[in-house]
C-alpha positions in Angstrom: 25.1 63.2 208.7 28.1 64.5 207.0 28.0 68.6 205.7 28.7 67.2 202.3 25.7 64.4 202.4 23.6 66.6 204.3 23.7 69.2 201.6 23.5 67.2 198.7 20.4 65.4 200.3 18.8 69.6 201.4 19.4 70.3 197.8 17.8 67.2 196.1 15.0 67.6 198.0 14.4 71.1 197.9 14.4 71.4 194.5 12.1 68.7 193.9 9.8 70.2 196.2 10.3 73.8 194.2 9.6 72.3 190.6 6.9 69.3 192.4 4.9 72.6 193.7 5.2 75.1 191.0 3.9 72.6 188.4 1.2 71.1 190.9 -0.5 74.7 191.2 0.1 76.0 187.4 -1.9 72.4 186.4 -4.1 72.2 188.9 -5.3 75.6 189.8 -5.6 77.6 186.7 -1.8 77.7 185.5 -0.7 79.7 188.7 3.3 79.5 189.3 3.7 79.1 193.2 7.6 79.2 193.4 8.5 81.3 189.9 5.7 83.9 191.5 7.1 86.3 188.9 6.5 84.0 185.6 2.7 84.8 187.1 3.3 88.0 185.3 3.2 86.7 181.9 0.7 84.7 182.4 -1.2 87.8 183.6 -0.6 89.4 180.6 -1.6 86.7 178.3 -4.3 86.5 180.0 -5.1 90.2 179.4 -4.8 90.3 175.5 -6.7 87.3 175.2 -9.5 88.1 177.4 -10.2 84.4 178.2 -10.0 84.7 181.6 -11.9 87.6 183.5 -10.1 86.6 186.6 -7.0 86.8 185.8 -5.9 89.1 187.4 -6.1 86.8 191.8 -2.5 85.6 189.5 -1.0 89.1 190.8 -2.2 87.7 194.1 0.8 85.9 194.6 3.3 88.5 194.1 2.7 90.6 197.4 1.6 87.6 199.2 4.8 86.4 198.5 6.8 89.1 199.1 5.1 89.8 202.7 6.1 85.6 203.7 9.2 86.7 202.5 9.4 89.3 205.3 7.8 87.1 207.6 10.2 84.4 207.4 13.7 86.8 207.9 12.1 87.8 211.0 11.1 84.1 212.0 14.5 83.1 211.0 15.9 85.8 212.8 14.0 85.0 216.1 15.4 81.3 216.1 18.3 79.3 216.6 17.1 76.4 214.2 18.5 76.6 210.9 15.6 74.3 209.4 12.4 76.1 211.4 11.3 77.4 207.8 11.6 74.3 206.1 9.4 72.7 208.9 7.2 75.4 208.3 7.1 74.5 204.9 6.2 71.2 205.3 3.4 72.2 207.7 2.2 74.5 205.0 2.5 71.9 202.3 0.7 69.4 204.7 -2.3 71.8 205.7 -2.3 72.4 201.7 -3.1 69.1 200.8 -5.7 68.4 203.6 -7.9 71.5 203.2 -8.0 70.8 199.0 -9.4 67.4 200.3 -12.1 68.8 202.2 -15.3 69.2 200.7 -17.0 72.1 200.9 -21.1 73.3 200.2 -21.7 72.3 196.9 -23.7 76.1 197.0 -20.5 78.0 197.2 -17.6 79.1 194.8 -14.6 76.5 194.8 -12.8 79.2 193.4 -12.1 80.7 197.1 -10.9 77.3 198.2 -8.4 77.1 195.8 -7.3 80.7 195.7 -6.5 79.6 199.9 -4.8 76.7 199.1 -2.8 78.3 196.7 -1.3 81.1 198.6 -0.8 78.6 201.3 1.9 76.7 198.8 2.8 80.5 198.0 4.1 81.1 201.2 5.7 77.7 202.0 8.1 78.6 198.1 8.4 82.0 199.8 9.9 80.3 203.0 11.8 78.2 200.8 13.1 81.5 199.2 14.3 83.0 201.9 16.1 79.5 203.5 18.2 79.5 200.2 19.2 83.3 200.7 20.0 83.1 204.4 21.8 79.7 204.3 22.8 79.8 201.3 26.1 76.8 202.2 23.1 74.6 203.1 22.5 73.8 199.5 24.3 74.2 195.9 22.4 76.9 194.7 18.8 78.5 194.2 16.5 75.7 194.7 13.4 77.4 193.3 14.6 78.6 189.8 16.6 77.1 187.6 17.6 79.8 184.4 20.8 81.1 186.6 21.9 77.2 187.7 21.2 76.2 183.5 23.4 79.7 183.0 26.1 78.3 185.4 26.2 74.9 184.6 27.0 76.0 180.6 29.6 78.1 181.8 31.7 75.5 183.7 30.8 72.8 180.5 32.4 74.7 178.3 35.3 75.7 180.6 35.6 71.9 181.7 36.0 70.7 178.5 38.5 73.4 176.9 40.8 74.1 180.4 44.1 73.2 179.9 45.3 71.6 182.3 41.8 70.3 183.1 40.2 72.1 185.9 38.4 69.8 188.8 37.0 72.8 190.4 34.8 73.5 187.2 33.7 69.8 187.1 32.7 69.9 190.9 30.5 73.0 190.3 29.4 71.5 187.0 28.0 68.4 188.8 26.1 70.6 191.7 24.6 72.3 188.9 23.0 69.5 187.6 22.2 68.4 191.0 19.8 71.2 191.4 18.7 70.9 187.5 17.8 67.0 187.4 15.9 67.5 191.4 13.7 70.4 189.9 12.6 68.0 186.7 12.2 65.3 188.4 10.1 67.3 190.8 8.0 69.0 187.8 6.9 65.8 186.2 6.4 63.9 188.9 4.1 67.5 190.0 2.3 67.0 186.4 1.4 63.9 186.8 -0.1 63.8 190.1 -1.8 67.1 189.7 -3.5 65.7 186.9 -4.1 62.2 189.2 -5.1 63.4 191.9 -5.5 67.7 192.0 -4.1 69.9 195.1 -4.5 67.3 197.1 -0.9 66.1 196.1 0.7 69.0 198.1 0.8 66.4 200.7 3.6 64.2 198.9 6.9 67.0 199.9 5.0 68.4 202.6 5.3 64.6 204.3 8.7 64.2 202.6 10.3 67.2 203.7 8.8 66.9 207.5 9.9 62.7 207.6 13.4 63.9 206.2 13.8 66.8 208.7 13.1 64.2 211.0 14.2 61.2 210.1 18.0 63.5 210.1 17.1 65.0 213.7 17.0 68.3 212.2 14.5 69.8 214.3 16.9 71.3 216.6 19.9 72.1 214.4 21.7 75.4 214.6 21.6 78.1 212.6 25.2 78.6 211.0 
């Protein structure tokens, strides 16, 4: 596949994946960001003053569980010579995700443990995610997990665009990347919403089988790292 393709296609589906699993766990397991692990602070806090939710406080879980996959996955990165070992990871994680939420347990036992599992297992598949986009950062167009500094660049080169004179084709290129990764992460959120609300946790499985059949399906499984 060409770079250009390749990376247009890594971005797409990366961010879908991002804003798919970010919305699937803040709708379907008690409005707990999995990618935007820091927006988990204000919810925390809401939380806090409105004294609706005694446990609030597993949200601050994710934070060093995060952090801590983080490490994990420089190290695994560093240890291998395939670029795309953390997004098969990923995919694994996303997979093993969907299955256990589908599992039933002892209707005499908490839930609340399952899900707490389930979510740091989608914690640590963003947190690979994370740290692909940091050390390959050519493979895509930008951060693929949060949006605000893409939305902050995209303005920027709109404006610039449409009042450069002579007109700039650099600006529109980065303009259109921009709202590459913008459009992938929406479609991904509502298309999260809506299954979370179908079908629960359970829907971790739809990019955790999309990002494994497109790793494979481009015989990435053995490409090098850059």
């Amino acid at each position: 596949m060409e770079t250009e393709k390749l990376t247009r296609n890594t971005t797409l589906l990366l961010c879908f994946a991002a804003g798919f699993c970010d919305t699937l766990t803040f709708v379907a397991a008690g409005e707990v960001f999995s990618a935007h692990v820091t927006g988990n602070f204000i919810v925390f806090a809401y939380d806090l003053i409105k004294h609706d939710n005694p446990h609030g406080w597993q949200k601050l879980l994710t934070f060093p569980v995060f952090v801590l996959a983080v490490m994990l996955g420089g190290r695994i990165a560093k240890k291998t010579a395939n670029m795309f070992t953390l997004l098969i990871l990923e995919g694994l994680l996303l997979l093993v995700s969907g299955i256990l939420s589908a599992v039933p347990i002892n209707s005499g036992l908490d839930k609340g443990w399952q899900v707490q599992l389930i979510v740091m297992g989608i914690v640590i598949a963003m947190a690979f995610q994370n740290t692909f986009g940091k050390l390959y950062n050519k493979a895509t167009y930008g951060l693929t997990t949060v949006m605000t500094g893409n939305v902050t660049q995209a303005s920027l080169d709109l404006i610039k665009g449409l009042t450069a004179r002579p007109a700039d084709s650099e600006t529109w290129v980065s303009f259109k990347k921009q709202v590459t990764l913008i459009v992938g992460f929406l479609v991904g959120c509502v298309a999260g919403a809506l299954m979370a609300k179908q079908y629960g946790l359970v829907s971790a499985l739809l990019p955790g089988v999309m990002m494994l059949t497109w790793l494979g399906a481009n015989k990435l499984f053995g490409q090098q790292a850059a």
